[in-house]
BAFI-3210 file (N, C-alpha, C; in Angstrom, 3 decimals, decimal comma, padded with zeros to 6 digits):
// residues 207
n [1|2|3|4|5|6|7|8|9|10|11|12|13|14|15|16|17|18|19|20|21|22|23|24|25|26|27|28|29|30|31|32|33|34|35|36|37|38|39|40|41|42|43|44|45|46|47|48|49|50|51|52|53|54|55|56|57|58|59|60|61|62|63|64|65|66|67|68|69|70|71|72|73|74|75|76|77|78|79|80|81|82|83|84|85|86|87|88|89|90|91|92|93|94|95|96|97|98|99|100|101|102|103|104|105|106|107|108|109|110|111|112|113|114|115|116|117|118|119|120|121|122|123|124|125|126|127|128|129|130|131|132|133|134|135|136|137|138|139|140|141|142|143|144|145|146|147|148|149|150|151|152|153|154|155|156|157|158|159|160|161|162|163|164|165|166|167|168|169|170|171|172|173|174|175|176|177|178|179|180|181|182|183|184|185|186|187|188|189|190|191|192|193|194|195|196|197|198|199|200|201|202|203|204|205|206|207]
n.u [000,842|000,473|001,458|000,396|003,382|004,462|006,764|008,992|010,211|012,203|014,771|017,209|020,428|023,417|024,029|021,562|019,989|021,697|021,491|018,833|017,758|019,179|017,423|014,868|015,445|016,085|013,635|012,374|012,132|010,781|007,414|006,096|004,074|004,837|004,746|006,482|006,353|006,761|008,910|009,772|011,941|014,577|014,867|015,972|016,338|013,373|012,510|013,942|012,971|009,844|010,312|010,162|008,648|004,992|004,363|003,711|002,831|003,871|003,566|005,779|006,477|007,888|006,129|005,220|002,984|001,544|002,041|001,654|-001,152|-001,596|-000,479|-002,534|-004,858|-004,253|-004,022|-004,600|-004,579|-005,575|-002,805|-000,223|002,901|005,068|007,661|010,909|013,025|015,725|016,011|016,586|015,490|016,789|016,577|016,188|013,539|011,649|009,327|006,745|007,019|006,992|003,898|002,696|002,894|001,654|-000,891|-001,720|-002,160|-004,463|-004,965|-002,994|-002,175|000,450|003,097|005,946|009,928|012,764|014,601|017,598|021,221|020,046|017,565|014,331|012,521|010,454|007,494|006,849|004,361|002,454|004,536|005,101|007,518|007,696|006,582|006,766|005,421|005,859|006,744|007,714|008,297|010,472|011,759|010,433|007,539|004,911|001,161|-002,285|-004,746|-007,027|-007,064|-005,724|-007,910|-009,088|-010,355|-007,704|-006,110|-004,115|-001,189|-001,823|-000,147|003,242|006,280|009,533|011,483|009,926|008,937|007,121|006,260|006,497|003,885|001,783|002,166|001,472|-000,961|-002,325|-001,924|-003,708|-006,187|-006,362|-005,315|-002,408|000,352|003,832|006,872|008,812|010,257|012,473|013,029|014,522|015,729|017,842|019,191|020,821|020,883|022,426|023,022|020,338|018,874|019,138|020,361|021,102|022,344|025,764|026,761|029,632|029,407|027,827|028,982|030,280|032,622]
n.v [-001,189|001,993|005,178|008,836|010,659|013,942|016,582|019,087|021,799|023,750|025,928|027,589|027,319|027,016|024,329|022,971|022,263|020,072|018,525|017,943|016,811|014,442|013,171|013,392|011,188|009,018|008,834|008,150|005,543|004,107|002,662|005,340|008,307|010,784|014,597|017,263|020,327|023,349|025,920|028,280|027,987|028,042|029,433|027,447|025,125|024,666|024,134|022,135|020,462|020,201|018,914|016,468|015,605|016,383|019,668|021,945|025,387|026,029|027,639|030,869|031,488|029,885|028,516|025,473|024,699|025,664|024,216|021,931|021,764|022,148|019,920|017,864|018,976|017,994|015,858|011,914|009,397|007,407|007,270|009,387|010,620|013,749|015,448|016,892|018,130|017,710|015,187|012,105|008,373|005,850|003,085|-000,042|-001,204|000,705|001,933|-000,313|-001,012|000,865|001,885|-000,765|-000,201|002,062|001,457|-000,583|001,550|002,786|005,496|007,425|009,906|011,153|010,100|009,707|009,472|008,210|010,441|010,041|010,370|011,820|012,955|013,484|015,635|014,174|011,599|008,946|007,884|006,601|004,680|001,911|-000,269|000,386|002,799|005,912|008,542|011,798|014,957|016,925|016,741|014,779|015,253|013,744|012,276|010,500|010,527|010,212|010,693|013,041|013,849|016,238|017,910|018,204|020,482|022,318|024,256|026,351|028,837|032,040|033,318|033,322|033,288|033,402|032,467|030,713|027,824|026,400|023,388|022,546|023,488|022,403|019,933|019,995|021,070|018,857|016,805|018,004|017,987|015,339|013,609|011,407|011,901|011,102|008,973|006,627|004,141|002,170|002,906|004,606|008,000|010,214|013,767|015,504|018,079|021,444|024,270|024,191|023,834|023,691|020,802|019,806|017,324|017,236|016,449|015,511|015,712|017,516|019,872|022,696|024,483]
n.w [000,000|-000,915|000,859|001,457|001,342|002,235|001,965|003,094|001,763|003,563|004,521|002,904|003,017|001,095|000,816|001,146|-001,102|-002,159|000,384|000,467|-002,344|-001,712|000,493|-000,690|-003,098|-001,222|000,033|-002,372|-002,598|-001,360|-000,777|-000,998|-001,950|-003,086|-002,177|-002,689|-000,645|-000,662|-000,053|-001,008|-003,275|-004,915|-008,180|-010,548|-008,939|-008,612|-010,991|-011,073|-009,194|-009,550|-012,217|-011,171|-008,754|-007,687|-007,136|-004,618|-002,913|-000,163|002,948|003,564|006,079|007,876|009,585|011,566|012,413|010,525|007,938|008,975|008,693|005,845|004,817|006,099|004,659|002,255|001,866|001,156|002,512|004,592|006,669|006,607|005,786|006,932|006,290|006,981|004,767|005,292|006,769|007,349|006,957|009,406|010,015|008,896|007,072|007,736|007,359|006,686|009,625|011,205|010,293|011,107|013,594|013,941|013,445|015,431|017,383|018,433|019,513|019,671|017,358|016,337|015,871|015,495|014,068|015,962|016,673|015,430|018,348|019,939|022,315|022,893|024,977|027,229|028,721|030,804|030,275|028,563|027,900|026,240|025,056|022,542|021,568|022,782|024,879|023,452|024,642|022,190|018,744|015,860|012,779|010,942|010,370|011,233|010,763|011,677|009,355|009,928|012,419|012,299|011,758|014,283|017,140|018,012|020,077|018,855|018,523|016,282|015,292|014,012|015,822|015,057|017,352|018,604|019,534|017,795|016,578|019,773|020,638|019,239|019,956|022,303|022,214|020,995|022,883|024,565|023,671|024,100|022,558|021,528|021,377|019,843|020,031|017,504|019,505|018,473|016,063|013,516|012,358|010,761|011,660|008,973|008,448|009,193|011,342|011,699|013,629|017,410|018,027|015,596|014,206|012,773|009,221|007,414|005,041|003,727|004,566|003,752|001,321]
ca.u [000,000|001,329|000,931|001,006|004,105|004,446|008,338|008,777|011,502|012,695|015,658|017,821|021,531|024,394|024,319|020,911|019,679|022,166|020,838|017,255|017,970|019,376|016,611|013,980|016,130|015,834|012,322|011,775|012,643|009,795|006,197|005,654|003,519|005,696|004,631|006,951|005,807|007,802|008,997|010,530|013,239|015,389|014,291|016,378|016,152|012,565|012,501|014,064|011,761|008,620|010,183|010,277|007,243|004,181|005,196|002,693|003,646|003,666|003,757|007,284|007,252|008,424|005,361|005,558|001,415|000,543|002,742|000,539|-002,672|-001,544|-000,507|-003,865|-005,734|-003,971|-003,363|-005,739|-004,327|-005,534|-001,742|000,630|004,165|005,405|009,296|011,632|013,614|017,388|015,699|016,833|015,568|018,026|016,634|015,540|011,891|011,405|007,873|006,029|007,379|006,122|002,902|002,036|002,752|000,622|-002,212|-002,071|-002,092|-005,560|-005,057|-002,034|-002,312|001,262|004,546|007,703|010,817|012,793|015,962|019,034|021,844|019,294|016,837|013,285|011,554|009,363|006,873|006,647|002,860|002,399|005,619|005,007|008,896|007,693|006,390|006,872|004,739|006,894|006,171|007,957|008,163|011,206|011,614|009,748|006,139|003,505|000,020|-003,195|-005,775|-007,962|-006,792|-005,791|-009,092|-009,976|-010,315|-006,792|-005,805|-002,388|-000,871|-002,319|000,932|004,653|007,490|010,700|012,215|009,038|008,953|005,166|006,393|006,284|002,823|000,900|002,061|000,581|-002,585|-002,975|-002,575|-004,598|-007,380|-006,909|-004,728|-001,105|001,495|004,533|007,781|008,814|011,475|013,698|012,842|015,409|016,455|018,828|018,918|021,646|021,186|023,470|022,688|019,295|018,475|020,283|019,729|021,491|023,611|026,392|026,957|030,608|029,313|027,313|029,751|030,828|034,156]
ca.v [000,000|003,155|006,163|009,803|011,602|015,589|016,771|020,408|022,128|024,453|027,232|027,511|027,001|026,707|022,854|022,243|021,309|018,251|017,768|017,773|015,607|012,590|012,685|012,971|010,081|007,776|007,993|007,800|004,239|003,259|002,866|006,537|009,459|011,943|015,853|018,625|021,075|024,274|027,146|029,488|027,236|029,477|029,218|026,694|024,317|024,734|023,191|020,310|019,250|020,459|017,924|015,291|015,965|017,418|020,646|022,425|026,025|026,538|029,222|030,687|032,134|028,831|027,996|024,065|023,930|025,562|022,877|020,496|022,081|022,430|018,433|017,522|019,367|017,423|013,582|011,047|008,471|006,991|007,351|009,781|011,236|015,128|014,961|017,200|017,970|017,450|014,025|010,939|007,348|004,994|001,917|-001,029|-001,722|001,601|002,342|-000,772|-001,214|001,979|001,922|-001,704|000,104|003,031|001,340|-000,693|002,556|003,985|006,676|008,250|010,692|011,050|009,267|010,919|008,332|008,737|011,281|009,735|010,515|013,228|012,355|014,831|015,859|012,862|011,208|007,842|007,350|005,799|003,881|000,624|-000,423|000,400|003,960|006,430|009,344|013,278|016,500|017,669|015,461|015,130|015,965|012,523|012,484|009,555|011,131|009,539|011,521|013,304|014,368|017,792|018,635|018,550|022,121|022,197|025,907|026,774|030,455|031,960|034,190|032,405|034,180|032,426|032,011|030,052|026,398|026,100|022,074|021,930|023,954|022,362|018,640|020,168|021,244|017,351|016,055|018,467|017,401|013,479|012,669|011,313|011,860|009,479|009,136|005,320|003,806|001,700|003,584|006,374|008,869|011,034|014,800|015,621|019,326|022,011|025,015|024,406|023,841|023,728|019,796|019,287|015,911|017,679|015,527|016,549|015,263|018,837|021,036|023,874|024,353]
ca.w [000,000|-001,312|001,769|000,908|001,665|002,150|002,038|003,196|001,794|004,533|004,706|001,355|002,864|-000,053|000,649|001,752|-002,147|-002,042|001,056|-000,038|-003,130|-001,217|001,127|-001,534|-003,486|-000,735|000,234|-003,460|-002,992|-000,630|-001,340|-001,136|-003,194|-002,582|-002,938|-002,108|-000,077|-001,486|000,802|-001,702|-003,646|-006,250|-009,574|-010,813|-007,570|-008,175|-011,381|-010,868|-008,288|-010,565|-013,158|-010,962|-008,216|-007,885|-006,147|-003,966|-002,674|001,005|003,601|003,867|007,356|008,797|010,904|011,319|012,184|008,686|007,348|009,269|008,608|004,482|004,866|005,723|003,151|000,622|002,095|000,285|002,558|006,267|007,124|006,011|006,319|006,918|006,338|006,681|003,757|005,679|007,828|006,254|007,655|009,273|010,670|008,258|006,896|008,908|006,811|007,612|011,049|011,266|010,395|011,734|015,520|014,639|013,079|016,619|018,749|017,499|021,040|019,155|016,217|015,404|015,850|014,473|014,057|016,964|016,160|016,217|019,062|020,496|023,120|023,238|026,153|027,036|029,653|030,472|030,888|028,051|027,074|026,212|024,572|021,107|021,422|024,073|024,498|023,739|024,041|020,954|017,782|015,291|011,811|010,004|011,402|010,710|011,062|011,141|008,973|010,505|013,290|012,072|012,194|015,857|017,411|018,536|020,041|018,477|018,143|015,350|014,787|014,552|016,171|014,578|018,536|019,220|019,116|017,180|017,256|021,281|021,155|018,478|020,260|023,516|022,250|020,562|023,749|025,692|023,334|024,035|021,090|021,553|020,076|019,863|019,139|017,985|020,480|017,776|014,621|013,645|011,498|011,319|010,558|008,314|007,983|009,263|011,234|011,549|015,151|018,730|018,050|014,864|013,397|011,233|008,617|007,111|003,926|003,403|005,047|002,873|001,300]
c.u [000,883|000,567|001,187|001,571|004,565|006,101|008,640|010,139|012,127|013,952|016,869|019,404|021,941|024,052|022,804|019,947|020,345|021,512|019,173|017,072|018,184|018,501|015,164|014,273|015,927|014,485|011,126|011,543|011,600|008,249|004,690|005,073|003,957|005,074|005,384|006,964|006,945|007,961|009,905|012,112|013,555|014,817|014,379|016,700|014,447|012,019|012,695|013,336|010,275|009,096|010,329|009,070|006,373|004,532|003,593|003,569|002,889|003,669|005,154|007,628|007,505|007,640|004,764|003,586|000,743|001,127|001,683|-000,593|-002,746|-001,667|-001,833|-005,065|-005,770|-003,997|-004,935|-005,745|-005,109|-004,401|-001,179|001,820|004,257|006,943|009,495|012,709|015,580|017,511|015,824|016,632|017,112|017,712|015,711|014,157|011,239|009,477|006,669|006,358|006,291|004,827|001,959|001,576|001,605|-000,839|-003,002|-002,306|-003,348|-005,443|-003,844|-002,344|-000,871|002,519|005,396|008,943|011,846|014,176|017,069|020,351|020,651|017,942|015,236|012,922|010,592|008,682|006,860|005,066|002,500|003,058|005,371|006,144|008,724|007,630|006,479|006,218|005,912|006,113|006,435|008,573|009,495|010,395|010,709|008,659|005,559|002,334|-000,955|-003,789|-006,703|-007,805|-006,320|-006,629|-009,489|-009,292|-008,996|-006,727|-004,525|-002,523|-001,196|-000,944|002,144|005,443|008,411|011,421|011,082|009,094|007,724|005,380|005,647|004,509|001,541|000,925|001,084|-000,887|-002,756|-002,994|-002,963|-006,020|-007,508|-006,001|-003,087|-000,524|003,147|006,170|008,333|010,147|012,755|013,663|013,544|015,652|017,366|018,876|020,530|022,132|022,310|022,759|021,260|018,538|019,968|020,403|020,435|022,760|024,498|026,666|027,989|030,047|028,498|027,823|030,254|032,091|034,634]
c.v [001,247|004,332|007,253|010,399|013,319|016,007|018,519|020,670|023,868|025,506|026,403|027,898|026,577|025,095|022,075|021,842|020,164|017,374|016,938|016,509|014,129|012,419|012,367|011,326|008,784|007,600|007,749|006,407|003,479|003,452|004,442|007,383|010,781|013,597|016,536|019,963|022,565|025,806|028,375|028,856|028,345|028,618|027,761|025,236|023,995|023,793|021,993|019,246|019,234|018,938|016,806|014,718|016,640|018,556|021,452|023,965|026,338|027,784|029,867|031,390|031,106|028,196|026,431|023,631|024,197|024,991|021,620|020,069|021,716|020,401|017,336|018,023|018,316|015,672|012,960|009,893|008,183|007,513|008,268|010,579|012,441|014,771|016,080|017,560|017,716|015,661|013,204|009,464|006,448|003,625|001,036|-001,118|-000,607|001,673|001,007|-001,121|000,027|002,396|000,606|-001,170|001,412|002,837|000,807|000,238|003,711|005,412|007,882|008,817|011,300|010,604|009,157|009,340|009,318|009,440|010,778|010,189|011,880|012,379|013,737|014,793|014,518|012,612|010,053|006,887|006,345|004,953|001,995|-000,717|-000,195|002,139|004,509|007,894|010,674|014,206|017,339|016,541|016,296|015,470|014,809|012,003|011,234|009,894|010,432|010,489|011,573|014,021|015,862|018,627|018,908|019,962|022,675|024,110|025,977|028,318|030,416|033,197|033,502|033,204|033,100|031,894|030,838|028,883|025,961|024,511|021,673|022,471|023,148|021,009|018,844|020,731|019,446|016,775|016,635|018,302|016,029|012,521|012,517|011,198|011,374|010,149|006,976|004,894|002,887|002,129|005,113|006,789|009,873|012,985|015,578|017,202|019,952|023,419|025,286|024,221|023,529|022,136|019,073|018,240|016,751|016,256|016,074|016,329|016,435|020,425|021,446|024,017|025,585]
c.w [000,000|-000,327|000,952|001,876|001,269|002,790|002,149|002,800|002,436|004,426|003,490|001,783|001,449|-000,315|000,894|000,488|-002,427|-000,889|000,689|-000,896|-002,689|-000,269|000,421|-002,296|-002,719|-000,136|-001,103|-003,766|-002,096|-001,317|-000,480|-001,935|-002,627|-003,375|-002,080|-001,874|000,244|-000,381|000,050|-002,324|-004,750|-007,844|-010,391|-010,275|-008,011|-010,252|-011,860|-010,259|-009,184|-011,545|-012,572|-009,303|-008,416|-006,565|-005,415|-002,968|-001,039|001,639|003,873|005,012|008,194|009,804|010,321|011,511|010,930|007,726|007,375|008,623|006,754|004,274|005,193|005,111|002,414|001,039|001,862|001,738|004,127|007,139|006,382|006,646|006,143|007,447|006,475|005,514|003,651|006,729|007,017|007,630|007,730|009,956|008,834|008,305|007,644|008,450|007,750|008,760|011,432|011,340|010,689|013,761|015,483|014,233|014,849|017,807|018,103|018,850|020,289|017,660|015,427|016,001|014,828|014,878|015,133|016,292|016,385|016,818|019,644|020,941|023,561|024,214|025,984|028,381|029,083|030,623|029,659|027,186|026,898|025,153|023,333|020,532|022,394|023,896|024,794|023,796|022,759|019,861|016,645|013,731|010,464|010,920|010,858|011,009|010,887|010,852|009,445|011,731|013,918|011,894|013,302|016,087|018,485|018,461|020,267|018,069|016,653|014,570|015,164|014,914|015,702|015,955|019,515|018,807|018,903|017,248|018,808|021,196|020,088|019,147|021,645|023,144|021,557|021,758|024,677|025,258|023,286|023,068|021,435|020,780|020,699|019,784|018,869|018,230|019,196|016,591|014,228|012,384|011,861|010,763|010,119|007,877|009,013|009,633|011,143|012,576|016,077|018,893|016,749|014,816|012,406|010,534|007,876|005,590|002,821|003,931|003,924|003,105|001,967]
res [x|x|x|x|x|x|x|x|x|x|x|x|x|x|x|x|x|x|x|x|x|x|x|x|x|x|x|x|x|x|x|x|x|x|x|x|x|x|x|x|x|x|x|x|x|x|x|x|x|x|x|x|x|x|x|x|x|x|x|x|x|x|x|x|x|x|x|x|x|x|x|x|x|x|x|x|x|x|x|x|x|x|x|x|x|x|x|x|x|x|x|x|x|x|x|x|x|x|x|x|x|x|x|x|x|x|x|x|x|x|x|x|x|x|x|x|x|x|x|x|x|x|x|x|x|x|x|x|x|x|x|x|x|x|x|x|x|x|x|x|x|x|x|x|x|x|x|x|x|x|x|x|x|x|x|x|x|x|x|x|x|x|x|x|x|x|x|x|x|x|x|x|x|x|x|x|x|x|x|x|x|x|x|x|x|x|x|x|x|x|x|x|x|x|x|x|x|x|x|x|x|x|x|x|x|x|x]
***
């Protein structure tokens, strides 16, 4: 079963179109419908991905819930992914692993792969060794549809020093809905300069 995936492409570093590419590249390789969810790519960046997705143009003041909110407009699917465009999976069979634990956890509404070497804010109320419930979710989400509809109260203005992440996970579970992260399922984020939280990867460091 082919899910639909939504790929945001986020802050336009020198290196962060190679980055982009090999993360598009490899979740081109799963049984994904990939659309990329466009934050102001340069002209020529912008149609490469046009000739090779369907491109969809987002909001470009960086706020991660009208990402959310745009991502369930468009998803056809029961299940679907909101990537990152620098987050690259790293555990095996990660997809259905993935979505066998969150079809079993109908109480949870989204479960992000857990970040690798970086540990989020978390509670253990509802850990049960597969999923563990966070307050703030990484950069490769699994969503069940629908859930972006309930009358969740998130800031309706982003300040860039604000973490809209931590506040949009606390209004899901102040309306009932958990949200995840899953305990052996990782990725890694490869970008540079893009949180207090980042994996350098030398492999996109600038000459």
């Amino acid at each position: 079963m082919r899910i639909d995936c939504y790929v945001s492409t986020l802050l336009r570093l020198p290196e962060r179109q190679r980055i982009a590419r090999d993360v598009l590249a490899a979740l081109s390789k799963e049984s994904l419908r990939i659309t990329v969810l466009d934050a102001g790519s340069p002209p020529d960046e912008l149609r490469w991905l046009q000739d090779r997705f369907p491109v969809v143009q987002q909001p470009r003041d960086g706020s991660l819930h009208r990402r959310y909110l745009l991502a369930e407009l468009l998803a056809t699917t029961d299940y679907y992914l909101l990537c990152d465009d620098d987050c690259l999976p790293k555990t095996e069979y990660w997809l259905p692993r993935a979505l066998a634990l969150m079809r079993d956890r109908p109480l949870f509404g989204q479960i992000a792969l857990r970040m690798e070497h970086c540990d989020w804010a978390r509670d253990s109320q509802f850990a049960d060794g597969e999923v563990v419930s966070v307050t703030v979710c990484g950069g490769m989400r699994l969503i069940r549809r629908g859930v972006r509809t309930a009358p969740f109260h998130v800031p309706l203005v982003w300040h860039p020093l604000d973490n809209d992440d931590w506040d949009w996970c606390q209004a899901m579970r102040a309306s009932g809905v958990g949200v995840g992260s899953f305990e052996k399922i990782y990725c890694t984020h490869v970008g540079r300069d893009c949180s207090n939280l980042v994996q350098r990867d030398p492999r996109y460091e600038s000459d």
